[in-house]
VMD Tcl script that builds the backbone (N, CA, C; Angstrom):
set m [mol new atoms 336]
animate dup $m
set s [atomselect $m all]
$s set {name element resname resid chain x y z} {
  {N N UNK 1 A 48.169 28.360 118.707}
  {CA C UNK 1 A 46.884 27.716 118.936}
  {C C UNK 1 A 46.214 28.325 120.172}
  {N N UNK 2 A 46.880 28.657 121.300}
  {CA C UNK 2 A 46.262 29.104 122.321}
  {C C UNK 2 A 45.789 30.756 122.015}
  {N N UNK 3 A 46.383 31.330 121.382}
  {CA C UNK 3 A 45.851 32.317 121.215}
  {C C UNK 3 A 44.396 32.965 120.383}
  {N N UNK 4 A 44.194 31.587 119.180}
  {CA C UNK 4 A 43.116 31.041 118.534}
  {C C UNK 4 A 42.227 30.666 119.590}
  {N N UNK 5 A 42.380 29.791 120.369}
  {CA C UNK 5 A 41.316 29.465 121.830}
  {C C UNK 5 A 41.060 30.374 122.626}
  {N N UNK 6 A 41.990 31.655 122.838}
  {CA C UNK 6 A 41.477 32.385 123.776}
  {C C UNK 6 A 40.623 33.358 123.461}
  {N N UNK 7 A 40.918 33.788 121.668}
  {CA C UNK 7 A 39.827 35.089 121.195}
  {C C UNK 7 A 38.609 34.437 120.952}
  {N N UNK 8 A 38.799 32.558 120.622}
  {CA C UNK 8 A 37.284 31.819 120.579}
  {C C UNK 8 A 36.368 31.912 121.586}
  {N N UNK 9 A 37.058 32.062 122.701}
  {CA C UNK 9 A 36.207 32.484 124.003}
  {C C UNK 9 A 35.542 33.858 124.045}
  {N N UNK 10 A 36.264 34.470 123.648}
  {CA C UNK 10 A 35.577 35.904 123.590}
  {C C UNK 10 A 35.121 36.245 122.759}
  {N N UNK 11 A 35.334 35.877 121.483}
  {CA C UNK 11 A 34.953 36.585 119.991}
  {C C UNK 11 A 34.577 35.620 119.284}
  {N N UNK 12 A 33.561 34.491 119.732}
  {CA C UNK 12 A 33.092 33.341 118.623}
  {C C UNK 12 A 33.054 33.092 117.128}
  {N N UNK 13 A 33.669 32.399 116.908}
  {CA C UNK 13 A 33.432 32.229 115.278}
  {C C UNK 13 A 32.349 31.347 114.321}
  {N N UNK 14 A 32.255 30.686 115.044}
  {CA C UNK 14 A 30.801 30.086 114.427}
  {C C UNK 14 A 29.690 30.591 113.575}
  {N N UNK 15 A 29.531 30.864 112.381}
  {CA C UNK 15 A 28.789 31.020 111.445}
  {C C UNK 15 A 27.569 30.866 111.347}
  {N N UNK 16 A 26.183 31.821 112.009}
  {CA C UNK 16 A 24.750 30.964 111.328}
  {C C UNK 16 A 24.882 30.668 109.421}
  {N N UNK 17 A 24.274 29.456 109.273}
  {CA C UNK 17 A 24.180 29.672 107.597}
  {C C UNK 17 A 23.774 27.783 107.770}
  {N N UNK 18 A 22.670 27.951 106.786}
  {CA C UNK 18 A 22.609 26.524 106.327}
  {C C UNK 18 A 23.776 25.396 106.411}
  {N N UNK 19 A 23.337 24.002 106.899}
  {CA C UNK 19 A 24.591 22.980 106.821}
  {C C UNK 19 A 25.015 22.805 105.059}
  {N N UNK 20 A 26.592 22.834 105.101}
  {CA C UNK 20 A 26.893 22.356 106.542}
  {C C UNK 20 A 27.599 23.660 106.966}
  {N N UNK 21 A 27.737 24.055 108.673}
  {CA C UNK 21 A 28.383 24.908 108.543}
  {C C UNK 21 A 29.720 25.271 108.715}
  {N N UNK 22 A 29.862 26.479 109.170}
  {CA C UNK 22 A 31.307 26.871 108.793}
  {C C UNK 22 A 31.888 27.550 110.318}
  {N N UNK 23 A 33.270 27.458 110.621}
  {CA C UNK 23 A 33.854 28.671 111.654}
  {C C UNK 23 A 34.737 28.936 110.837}
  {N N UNK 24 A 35.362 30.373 111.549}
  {CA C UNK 24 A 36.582 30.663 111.284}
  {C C UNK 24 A 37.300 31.250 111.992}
  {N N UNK 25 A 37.852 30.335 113.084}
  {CA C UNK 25 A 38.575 30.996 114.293}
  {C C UNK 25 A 39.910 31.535 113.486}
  {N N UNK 26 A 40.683 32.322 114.715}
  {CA C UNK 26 A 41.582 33.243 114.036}
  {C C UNK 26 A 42.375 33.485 115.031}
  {N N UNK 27 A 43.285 34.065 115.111}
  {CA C UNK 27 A 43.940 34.668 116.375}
  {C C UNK 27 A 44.323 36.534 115.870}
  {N N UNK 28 A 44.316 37.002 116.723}
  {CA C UNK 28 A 44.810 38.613 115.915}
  {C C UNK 28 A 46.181 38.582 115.936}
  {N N UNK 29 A 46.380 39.457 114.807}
  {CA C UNK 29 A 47.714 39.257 114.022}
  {C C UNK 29 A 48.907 39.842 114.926}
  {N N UNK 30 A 48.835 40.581 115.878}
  {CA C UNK 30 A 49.377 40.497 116.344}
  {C C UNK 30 A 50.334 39.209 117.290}
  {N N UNK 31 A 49.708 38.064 117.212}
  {CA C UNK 31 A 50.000 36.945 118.179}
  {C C UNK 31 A 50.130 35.966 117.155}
  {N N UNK 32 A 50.330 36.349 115.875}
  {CA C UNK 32 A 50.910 35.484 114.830}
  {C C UNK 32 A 52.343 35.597 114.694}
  {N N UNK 33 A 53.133 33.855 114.604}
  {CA C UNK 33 A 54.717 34.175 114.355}
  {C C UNK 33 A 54.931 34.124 113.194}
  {N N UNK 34 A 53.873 33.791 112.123}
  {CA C UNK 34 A 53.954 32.893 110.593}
  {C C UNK 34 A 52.678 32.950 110.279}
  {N N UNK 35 A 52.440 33.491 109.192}
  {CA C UNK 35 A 50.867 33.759 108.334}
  {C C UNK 35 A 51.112 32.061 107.720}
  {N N UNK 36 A 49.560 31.875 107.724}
  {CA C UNK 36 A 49.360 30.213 107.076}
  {C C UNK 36 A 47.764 30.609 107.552}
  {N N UNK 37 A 47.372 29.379 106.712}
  {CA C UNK 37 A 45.788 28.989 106.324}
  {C C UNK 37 A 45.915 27.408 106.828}
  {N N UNK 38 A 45.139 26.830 107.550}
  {CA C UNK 38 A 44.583 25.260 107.725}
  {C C UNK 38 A 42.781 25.287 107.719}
  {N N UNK 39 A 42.704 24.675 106.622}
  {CA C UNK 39 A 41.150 24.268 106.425}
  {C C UNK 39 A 41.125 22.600 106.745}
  {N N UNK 40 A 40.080 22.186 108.203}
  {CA C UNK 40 A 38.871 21.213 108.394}
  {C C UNK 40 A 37.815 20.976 107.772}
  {N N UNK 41 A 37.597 19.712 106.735}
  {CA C UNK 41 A 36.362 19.182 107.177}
  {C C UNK 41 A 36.226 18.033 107.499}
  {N N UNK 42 A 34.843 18.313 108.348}
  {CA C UNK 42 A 34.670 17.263 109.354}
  {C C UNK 42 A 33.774 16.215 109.288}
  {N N UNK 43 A 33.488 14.774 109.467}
  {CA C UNK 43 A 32.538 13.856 108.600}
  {C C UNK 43 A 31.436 14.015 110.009}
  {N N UNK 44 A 31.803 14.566 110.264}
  {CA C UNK 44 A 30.658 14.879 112.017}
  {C C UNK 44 A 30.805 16.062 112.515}
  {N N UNK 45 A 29.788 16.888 112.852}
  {CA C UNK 45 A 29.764 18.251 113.224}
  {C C UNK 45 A 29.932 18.010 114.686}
  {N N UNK 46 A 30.789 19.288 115.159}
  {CA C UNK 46 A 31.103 19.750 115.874}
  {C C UNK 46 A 30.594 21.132 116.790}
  {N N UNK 47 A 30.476 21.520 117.238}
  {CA C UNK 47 A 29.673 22.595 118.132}
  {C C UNK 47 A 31.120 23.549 118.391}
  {N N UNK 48 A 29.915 25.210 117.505}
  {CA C UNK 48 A 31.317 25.959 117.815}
  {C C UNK 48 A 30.290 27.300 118.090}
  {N N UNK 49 A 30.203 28.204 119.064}
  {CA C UNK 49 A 29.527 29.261 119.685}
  {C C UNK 49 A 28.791 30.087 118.434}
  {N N UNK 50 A 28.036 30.416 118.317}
  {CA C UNK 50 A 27.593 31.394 117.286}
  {C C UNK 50 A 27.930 32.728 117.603}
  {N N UNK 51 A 28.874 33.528 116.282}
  {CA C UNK 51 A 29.653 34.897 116.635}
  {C C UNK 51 A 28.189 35.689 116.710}
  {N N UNK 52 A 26.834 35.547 116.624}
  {CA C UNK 52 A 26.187 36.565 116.559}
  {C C UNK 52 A 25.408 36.318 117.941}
  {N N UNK 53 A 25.739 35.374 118.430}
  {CA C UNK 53 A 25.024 34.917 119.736}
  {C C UNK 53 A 26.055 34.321 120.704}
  {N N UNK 54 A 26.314 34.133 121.861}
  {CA C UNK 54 A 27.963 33.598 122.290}
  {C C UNK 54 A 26.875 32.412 123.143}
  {N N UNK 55 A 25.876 32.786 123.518}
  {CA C UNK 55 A 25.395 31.337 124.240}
  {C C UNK 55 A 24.761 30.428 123.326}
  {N N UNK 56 A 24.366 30.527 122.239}
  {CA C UNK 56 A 23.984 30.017 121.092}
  {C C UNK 56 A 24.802 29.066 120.423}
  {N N UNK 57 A 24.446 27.913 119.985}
  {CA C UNK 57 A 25.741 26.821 119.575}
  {C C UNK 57 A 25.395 26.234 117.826}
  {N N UNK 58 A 26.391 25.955 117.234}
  {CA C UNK 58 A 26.013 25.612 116.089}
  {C C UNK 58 A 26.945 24.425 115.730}
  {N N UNK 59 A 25.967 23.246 115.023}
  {CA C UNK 59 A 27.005 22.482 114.359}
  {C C UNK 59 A 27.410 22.828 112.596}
  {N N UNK 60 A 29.207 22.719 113.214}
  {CA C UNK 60 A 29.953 23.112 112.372}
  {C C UNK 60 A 30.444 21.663 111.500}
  {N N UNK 61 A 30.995 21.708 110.200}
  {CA C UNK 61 A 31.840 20.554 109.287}
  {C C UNK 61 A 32.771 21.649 108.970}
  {N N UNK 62 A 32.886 22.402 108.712}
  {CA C UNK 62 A 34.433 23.107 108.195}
  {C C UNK 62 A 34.753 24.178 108.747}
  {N N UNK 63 A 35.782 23.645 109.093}
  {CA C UNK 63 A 37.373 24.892 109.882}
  {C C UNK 63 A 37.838 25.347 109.133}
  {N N UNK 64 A 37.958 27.149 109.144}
  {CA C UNK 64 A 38.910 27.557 108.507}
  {C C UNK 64 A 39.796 28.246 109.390}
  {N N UNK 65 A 40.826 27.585 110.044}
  {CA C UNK 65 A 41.615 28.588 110.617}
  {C C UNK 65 A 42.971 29.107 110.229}
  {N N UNK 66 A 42.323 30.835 110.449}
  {CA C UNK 66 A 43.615 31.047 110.054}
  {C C UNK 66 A 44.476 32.231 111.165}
  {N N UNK 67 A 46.114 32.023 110.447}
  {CA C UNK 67 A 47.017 32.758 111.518}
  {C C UNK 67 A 47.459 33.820 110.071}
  {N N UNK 68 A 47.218 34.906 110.268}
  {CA C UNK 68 A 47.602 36.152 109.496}
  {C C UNK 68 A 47.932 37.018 110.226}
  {N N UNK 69 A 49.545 37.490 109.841}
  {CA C UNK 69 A 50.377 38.474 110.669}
  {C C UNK 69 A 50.175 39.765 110.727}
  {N N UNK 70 A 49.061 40.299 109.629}
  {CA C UNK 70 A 49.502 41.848 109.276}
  {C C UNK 70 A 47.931 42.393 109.129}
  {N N UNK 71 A 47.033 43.020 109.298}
  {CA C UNK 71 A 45.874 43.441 109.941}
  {C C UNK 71 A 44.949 43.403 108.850}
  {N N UNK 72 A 45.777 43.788 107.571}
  {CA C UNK 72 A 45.168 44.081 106.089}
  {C C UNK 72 A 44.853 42.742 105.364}
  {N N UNK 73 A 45.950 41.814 105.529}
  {CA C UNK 73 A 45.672 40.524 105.097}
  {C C UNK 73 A 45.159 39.687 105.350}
  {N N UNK 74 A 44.615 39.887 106.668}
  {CA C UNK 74 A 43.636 38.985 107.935}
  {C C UNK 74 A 41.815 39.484 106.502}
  {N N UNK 75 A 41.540 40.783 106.841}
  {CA C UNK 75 A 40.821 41.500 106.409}
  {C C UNK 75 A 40.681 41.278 104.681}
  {N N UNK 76 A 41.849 41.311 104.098}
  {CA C UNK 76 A 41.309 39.885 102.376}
  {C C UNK 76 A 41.075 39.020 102.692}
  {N N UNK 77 A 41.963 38.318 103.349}
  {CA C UNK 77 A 41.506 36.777 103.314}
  {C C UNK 77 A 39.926 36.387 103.791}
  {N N UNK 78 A 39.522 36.981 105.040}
  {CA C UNK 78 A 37.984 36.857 105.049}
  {C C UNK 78 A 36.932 37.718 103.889}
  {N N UNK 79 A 37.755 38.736 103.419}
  {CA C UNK 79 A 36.690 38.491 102.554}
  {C C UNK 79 A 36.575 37.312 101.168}
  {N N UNK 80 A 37.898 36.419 100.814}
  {CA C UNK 80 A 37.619 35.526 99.862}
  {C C UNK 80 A 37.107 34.525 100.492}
  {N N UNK 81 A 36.886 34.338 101.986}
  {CA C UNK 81 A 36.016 33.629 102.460}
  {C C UNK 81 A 34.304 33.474 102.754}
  {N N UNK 82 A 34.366 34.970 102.706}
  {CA C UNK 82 A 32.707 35.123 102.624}
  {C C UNK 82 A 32.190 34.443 101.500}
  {N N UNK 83 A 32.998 34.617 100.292}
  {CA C UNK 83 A 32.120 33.551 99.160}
  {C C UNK 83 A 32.178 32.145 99.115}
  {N N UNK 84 A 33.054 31.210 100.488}
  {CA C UNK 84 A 33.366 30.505 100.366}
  {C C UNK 84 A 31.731 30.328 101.253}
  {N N UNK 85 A 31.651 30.801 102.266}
  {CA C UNK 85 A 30.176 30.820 103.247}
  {C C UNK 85 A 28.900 31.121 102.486}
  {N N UNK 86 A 28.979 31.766 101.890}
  {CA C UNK 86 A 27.839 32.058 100.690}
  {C C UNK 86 A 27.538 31.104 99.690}
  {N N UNK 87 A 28.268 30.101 99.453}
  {CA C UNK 87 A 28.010 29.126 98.301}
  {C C UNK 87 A 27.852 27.688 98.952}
  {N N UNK 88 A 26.664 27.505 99.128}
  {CA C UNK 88 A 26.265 26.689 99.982}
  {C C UNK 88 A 26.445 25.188 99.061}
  {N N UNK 89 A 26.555 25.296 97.494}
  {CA C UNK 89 A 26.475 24.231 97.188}
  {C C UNK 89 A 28.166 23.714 97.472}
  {N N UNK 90 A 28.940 24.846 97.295}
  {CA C UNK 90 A 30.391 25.051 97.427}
  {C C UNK 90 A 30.933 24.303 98.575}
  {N N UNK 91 A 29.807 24.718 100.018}
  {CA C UNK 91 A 30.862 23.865 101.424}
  {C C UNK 91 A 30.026 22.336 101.261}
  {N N UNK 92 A 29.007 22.450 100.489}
  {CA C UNK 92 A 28.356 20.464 100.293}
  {C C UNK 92 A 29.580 20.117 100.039}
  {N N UNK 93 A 30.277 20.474 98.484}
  {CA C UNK 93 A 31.116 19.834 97.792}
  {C C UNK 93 A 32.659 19.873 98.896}
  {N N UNK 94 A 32.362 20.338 99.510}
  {CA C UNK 94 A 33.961 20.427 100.248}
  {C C UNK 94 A 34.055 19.034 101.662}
  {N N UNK 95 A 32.877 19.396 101.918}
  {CA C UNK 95 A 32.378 17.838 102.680}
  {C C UNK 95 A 32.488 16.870 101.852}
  {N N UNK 96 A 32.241 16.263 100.153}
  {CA C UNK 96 A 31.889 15.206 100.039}
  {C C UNK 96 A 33.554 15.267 99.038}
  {N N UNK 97 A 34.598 16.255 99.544}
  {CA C UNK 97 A 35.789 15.580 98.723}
  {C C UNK 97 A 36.084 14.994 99.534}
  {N N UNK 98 A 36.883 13.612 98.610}
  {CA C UNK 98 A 37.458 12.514 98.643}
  {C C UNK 98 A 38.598 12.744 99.439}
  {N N UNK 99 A 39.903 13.559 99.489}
  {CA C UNK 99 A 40.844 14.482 99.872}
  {C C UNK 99 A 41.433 15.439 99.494}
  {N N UNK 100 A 42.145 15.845 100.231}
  {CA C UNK 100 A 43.290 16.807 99.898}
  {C C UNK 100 A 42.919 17.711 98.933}
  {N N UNK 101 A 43.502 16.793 97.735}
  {CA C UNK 101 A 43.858 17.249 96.529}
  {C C UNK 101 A 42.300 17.878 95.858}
  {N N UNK 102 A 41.333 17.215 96.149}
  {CA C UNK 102 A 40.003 17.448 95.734}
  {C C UNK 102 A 39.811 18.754 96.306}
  {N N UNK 103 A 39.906 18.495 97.737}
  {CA C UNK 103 A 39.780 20.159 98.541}
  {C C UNK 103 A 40.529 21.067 98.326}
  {N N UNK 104 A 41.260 21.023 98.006}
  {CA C UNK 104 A 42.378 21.903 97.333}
  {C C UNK 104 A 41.634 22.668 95.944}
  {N N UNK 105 A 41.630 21.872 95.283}
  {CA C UNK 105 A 41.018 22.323 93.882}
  {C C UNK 105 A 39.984 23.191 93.853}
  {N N UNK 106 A 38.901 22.700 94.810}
  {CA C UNK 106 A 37.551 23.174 94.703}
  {C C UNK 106 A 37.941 24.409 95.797}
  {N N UNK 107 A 38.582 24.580 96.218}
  {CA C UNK 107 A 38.954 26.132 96.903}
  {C C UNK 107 A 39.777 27.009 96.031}
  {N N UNK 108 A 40.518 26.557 95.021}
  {CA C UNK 108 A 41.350 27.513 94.203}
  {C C UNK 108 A 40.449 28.078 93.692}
  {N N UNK 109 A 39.234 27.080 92.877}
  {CA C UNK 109 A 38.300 27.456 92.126}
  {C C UNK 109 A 37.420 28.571 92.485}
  {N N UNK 110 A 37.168 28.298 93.534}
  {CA C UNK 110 A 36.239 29.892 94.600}
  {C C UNK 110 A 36.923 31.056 94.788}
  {N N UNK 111 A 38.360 30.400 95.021}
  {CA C UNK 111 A 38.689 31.658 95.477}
  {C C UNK 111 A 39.944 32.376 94.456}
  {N N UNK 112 A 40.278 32.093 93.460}
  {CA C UNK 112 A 41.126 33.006 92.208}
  {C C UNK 112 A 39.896 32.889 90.939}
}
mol reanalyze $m
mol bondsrecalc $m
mol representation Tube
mol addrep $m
């Protein structure tokens, strides 16, 4: 986790894009002990730096953070995430699941 907080300081993840929006902090793979995925959403936005602006702030509803060990797999996985950021009706529906299991589904669906 600290290593996720420290590249957030330097290398913002915060997403411009229509609500709701999105981050995707990360840590570099090097400072990973165990590749894993944890996706947030949030019923209240949160303020997370904009990566295209670092003094610039955006409210965020969904976390995607992830810890990927190996440089190549960091590099797929964001890209099956770009369509997850691109489908705006896609992160509505991820806000208005019920749980888990709902969010679960509606991400397999995007992303295989």
């Amino acid at each position: 986790i600290q290593a996720i907080q420290d590249r957030e300081k330097e290398y913002p993840t915060g997403l411009p894009s229509t609500p709701p929006g999105i981050a995707i902090p990360h840590a570099n793979y090097e400072m990973v002990n165990k590749t894993t995925l944890a996706i947030a959403t949030l019923k209240e936005p949160v303020l997370f730096h904009n990566m295209e602006d670092n003094k610039a702030q955006l409210p965020i509803q969904i976390v995607i953070m992830m810890a990927i060990g190996e440089p190549h797999g960091q590099v797929e996985m964001l890209q099956k995430i770009v369509g997850i950021i691109q489908d705006e009706p896609l992160r509505q529906e991820m806000i208005d699941a019920r749980n888990d299991t709902e969010l679960l589904a509606l991400l397999k669906k995007a992303v295989f």
